[in-house]
N, C-alpha and C positions, 0 to 999 in steps of 0.2 A: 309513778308520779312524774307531772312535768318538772323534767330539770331546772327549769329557772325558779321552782316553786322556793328553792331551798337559798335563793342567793340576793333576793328581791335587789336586780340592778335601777337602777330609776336615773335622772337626771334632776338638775335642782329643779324646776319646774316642768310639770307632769301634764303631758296633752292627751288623754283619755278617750280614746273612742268609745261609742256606747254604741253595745250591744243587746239588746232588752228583749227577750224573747216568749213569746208565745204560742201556744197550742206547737209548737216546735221551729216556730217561723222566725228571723228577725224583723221586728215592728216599732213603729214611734206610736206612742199616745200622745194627746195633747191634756195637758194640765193632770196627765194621770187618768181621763178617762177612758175606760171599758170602751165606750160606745166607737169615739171618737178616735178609729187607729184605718195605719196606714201601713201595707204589707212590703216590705224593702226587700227581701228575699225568703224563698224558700229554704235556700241551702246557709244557714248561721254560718260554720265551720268555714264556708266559699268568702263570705262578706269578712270574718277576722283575716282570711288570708290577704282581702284585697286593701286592710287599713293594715296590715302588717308588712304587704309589698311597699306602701307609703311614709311605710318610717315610723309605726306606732311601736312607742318600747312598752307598754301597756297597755289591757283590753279591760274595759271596765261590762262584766255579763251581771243582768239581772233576770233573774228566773219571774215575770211578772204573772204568772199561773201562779207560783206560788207566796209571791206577796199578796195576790185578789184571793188566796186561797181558795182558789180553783184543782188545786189538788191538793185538795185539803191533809191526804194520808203522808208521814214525811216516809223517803223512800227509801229500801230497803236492799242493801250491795247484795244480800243474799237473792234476790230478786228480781225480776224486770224494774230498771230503772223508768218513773216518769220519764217520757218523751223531752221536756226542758231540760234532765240531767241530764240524757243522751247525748244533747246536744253540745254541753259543758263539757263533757267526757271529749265529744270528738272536737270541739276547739282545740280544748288541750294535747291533746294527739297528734293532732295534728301541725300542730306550733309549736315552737320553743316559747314564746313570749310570754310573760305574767298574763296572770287572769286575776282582775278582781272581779267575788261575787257576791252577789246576794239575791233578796227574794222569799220571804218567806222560811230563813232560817231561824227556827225555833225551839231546837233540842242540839243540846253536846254533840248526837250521834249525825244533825246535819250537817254540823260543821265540820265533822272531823269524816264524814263522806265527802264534801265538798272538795276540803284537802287532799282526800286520797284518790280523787277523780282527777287533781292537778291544778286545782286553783292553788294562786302562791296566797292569797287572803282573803278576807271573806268579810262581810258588809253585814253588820246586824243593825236593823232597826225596832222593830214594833219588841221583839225582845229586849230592848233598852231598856224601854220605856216598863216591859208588863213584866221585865224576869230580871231584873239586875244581877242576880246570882249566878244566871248564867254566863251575863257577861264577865261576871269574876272567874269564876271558873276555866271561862275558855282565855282567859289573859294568862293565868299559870299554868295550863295547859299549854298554852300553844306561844303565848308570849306578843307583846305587843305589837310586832311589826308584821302580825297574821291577822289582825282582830284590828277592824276598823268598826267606828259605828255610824249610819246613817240618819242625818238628825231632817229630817222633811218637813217645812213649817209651812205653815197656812197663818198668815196674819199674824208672825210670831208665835203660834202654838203648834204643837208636833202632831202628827198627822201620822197615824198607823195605818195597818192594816190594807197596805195597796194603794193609802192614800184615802181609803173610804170612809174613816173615822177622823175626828181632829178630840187631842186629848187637851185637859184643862193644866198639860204643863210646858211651862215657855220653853223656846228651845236652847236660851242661855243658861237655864234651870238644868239641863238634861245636860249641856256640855259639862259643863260645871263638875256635874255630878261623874261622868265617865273620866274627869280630867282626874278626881280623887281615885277615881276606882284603879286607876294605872293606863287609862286609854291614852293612846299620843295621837293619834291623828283621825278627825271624822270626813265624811262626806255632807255638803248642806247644800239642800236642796229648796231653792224658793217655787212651792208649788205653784204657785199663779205664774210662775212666768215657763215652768217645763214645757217643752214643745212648741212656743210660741214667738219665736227667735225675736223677744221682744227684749233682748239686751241683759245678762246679767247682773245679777244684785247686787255689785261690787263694797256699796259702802256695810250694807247689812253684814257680806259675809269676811271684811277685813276685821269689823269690829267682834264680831263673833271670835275669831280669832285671838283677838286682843284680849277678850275679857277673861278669855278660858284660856288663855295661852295652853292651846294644843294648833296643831297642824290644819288644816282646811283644806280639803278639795271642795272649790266654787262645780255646783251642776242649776241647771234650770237656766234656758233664755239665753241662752250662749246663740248670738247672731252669725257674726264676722271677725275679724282682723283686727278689730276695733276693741273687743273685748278681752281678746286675749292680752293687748297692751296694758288697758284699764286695769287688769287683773296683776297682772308684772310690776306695776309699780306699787302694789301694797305687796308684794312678794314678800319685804320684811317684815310685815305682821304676820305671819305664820303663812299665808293662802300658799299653797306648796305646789298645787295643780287642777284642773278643769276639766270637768267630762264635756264634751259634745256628740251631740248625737242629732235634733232635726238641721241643724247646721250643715254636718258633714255632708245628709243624707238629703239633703235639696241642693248642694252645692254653692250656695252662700260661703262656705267657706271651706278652704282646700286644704287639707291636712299637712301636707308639705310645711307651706305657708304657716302656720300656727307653730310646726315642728322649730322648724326655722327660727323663729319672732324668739321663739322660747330659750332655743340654743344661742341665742346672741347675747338675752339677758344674762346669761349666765354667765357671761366675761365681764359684766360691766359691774363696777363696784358695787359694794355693799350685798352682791347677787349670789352669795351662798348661802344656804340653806341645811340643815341634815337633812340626808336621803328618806324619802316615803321609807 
């Protein structure tokens, strides 16, 4: 197991590279569509080194073959690992850095492969929503600060399944509900603006935070410089950290630079937080 899996170091506010992977590639979707991608590397493992030469203290991987449930079978240590685990495996291998993952986990036995391949936590969604009991299960198993949940909304309702489905339950409904179950911190993602560097969802996802008082990593729409500030100063409402991903990967915004913005907030009053 990666070393860091067991120590989860973070800073108070968390700048997330996104690494999202298919057919074994690293790629951007826009808005979550299939059709609509763009191939950033062949070598995954290459691209974490080069947001890990830049200062990323966390890599945020999604296996998106198996959120589209594109590999429908979950996979099996005793066996050829799917090509997306592969790739997971040699991240973590290859890096000391945390890995958060997700994608398509949807049984005990993913999560606790995911773990033992070196991710330090792991990202459930469509299982929120369709398996609550597994998310109980995996909080006393493995304990809160390994078990994050991904809450993906479309127009305020959650969106499963790779994004392919939207369910008829709000996504304050769903916080809510993992905030009783013992969850601390989710991931919220505003479908409509993923991939479209059309600016973060700042006021949706502070108050999302507010209402659930649990922790918030803001993803979806993340432009520039600009965002990352917008985002710092609800920092006291819970928003803890941000993924970027068509950002980094068009150069709109330089990783350094975000790193930076983020470590400065964190001297200036009122700028503590508990760690991810």
């Amino acid at each position: 197991m990666n070393a860091a899996s067991s120590s989860f170091p973070a800073p108070d506010f968390v700048v997330f590279p996104a690494i999202d992977l298919r057919r074994g590639r690293c790629v951007r979707l826009r808005q979550g569509d299939p059709a609509a991608e763009t191939v950033f590397s062949e070598d995954p493992a290459a691209m974490a080194r080069h947001w890990v030469d830049q200062g990323a203290a966390w890599l945020h991987v999604v296996n998106l073959d198996g959120a589209l449930q594109a590999d429908a079978t979950s996979p099996d240590a005793a066996a050829a690992l799917p090509l997306n685990w592969q790739r997971l495996a040699e991240i973590c291998q290859a890096l000391p850095t945390p890995v958060q993952f997700g994608g398509g986990l949807r049984t005990l036995a993913d999560i606790e492969l995911a773990l033992a391949l070196g991710a330090a936590r792991v990202v459930l969604g469509t299982a929120a929503v369709q398996n609550p009991a597994l998310v109980r299960e995996a909080l006393r198993r493995f304990g809160a600060p390994r078990v994050v949940i991904g809450i993906d909304a479309r127009d305020g309702f959650v969106a499963t399944h790779g994004w392919l489905q939207t369910s008829a339950v709000p996504a304050l409904t769903l916080a809510q509900t993992m905030q009783a179950a013992g969850v601390a911190q989710i991931v919220y993602t505003d479908i409509g603006r993923d991939g479209m560097l059309s600016g973060v969802n700042v006021e949706a996802t502070a108050a999302l935070a507010r209402a659930s008082r649990l922790q918030v990593i803001a993803s979806g729409g993340v432009r520039d410089l600009d965002d990352i500030r917008r985002l710092l100063v609800v920092r006291d409402a819970g928003v803890t950290g941000v993924i970027a991903g068509q950002a980094l990967y068009s150069g709109l915004l330089a990783l350094p630079d975000a790193l930076a913005l983020a470590r400065g907030s964190s001297h200036q009053p009122n700028g503590s937080l508990a760690p991810c």
